[in-house]
N, C-alpha and C positions, 0 to 999 in steps of 0.2 A: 739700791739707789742708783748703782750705776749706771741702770738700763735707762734712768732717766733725763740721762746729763744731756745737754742739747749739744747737738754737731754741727760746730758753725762755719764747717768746711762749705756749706751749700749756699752761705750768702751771696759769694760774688758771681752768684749765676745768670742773677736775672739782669740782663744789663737793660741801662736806660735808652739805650738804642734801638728802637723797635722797627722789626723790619719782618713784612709777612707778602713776600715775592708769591708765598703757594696760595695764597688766599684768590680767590676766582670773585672781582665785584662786577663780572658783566653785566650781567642783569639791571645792574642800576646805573654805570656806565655808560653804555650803549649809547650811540645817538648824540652824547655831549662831548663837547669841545671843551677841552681843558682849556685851562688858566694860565700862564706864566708870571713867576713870581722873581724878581732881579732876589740878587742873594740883598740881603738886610732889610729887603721891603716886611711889612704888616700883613699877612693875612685877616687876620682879625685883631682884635686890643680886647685887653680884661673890661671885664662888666657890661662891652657893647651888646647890646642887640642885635640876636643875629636869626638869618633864615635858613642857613644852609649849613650841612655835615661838608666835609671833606677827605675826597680819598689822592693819595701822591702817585700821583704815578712814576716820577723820578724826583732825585732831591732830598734835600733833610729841612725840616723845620723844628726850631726847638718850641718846644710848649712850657711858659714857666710863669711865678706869679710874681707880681710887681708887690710892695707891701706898703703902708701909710709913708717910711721913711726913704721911699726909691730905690729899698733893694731891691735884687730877684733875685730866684733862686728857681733853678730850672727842674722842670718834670722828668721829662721825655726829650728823646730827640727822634723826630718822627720820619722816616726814611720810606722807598718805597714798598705800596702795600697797607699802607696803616691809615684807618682808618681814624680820624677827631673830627672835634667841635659836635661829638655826639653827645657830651653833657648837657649842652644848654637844649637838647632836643628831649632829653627824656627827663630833667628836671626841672632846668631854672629858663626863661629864653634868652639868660643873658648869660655869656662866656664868663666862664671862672677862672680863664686865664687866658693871657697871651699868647699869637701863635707870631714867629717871625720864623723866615727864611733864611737859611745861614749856608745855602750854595744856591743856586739857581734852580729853582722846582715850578715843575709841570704837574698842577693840582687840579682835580676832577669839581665841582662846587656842586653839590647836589643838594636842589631845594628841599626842606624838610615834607614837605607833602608827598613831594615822590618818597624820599626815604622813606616815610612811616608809609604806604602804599607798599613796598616792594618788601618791605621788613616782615609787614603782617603775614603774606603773601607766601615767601619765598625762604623756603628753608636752610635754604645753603647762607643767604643775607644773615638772616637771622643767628645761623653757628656763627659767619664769621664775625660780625659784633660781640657775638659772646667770646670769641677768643680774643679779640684785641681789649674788651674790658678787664678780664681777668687777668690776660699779659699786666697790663697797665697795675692792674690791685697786685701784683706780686711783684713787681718795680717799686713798686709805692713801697710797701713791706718790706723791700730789701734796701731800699734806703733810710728807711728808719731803723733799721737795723745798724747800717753802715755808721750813725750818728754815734754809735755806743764807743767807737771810736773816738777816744778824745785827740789824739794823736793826730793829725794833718796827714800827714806822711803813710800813715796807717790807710786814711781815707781813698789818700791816692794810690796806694796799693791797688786797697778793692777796687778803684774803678778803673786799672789796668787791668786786670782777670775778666773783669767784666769784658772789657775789651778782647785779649785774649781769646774767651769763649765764642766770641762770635767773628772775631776778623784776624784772628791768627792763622799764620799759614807758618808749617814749620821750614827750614831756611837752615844753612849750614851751621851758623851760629846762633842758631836758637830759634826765637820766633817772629816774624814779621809781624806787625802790626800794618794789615791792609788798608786803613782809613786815616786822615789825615784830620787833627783835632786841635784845639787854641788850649790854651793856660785856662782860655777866661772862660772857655765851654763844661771846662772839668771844674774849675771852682764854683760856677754857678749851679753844677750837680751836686756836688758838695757842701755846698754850705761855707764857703770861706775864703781869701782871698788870692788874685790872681798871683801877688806877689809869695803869697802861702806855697802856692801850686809848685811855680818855677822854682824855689827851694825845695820847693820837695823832690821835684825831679830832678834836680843837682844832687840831691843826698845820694838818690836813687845811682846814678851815672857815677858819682865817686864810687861809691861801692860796689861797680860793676852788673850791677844788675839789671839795668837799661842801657842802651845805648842808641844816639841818635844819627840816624842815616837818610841826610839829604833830608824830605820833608816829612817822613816818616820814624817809628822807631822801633829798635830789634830790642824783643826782651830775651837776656840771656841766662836770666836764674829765678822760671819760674815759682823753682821749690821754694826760694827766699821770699819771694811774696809772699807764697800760701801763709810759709811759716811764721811771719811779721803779724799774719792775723789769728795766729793760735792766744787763746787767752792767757 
């Protein structure tokens, strides 16, 4: 039975921060003039009708759903390279969520007729959609996973590793945290509240195992994270 125990060392891998710099969308590119978007402006809103995909060329935007009672709760944060708003192109024509701008992004607006023209087309388009969807189905995955956590503190763990994996930089005392992130962006990934968050990362800081420097923050005991998430 052993060999079938699950290893949930691999959850906090797939972070929600999606960023594909090697991804090549010239092809469909080409010729357009991005967009500029102020940080807190709307790219699009849930359930609009919409014509066009979107690729980032710099910036983050987070992608999250609004619900009947005015929560949200966030998907993705979509950075450059990544491509959305390709759901309501190959399913519904109407966006299944929200996109806002949460720094100042320089976004590509690609009518759907060109995309589907270049998609059919062009094989390189076509892998790299396939890898920003799959990225996204194993974010999705690793957040349902992260829910099994009842724990808060637990949550926010995993969504430091997360972090970690993709923006750490190691540093004399441990590890840099290269990206600069709100209470309310990690609790809207999470599932929970911002006032949740901020206690959590007080717990985290008594206990030495975060530390905050200037606008960023140095983790100094990655082991203790991992280990927090041991069952």
């Amino acid at each position: 039975m052993d060999e079938w125990i699950s290893d949930t060392n691999h959850i906090y891998r797939e972070s929600p921060w999606l960023q594909f710099e090697d991804l090549n969308w010239s092809s469909i590119t080409k010729g357009l003039i991005p967009d500029k978007f102020p940080r807190g402006s709307f790219v699009y809103h849930q359930n609009q009708a919409n014509r066009f995909v979107y690729i980032i060329k710099s910036g983050r935007v987070n992608l999250s759903i609004l619900n009947a009672d005015g929560k949200i709760r966030s998907l993705f944060i979509c950075c450059t390279g990544t491509l959305f708003g390709e759901i309501s192109h190959f399913i519904s024509p109407k966006n299944s969520a929200q996109a806002q701008a949460v720094s100042e992004s320089i976004i590509y607006k690609v009518d759907k007729d060109r995309f589907q023209s270049i998609f059919m087309s062009n094989s390189t388009i076509a892998h790299n959609t396939a890898v920003v969807l799959a990225k996204k189905v194993r974010v999705l995955t690793a957040q349902m996973e992260s829910t099994m956590f009842p724990d808060a503190t637990k949550r926010v763990a995993n969504m430091l590793l997360y972090l970690t994996e993709q923006y750490g930089n190691h540093c004399e005392n441990g590890l840099k945290l290269n990206i600069r992130f709100s209470h309310q962006e990690v609790a809207n990934l999470i599932g929970t509240s911002r006032v949740t968050v901020t206690n959590a990362f007080k717990q985290l800081t008594d206990e030495r195992v975060i530390l905050k420097s200037g606008s960023q923050f140095l983790l100094l005991d990655k082991g203790r994270l991992m280990e927090m998430l041991k069952w």
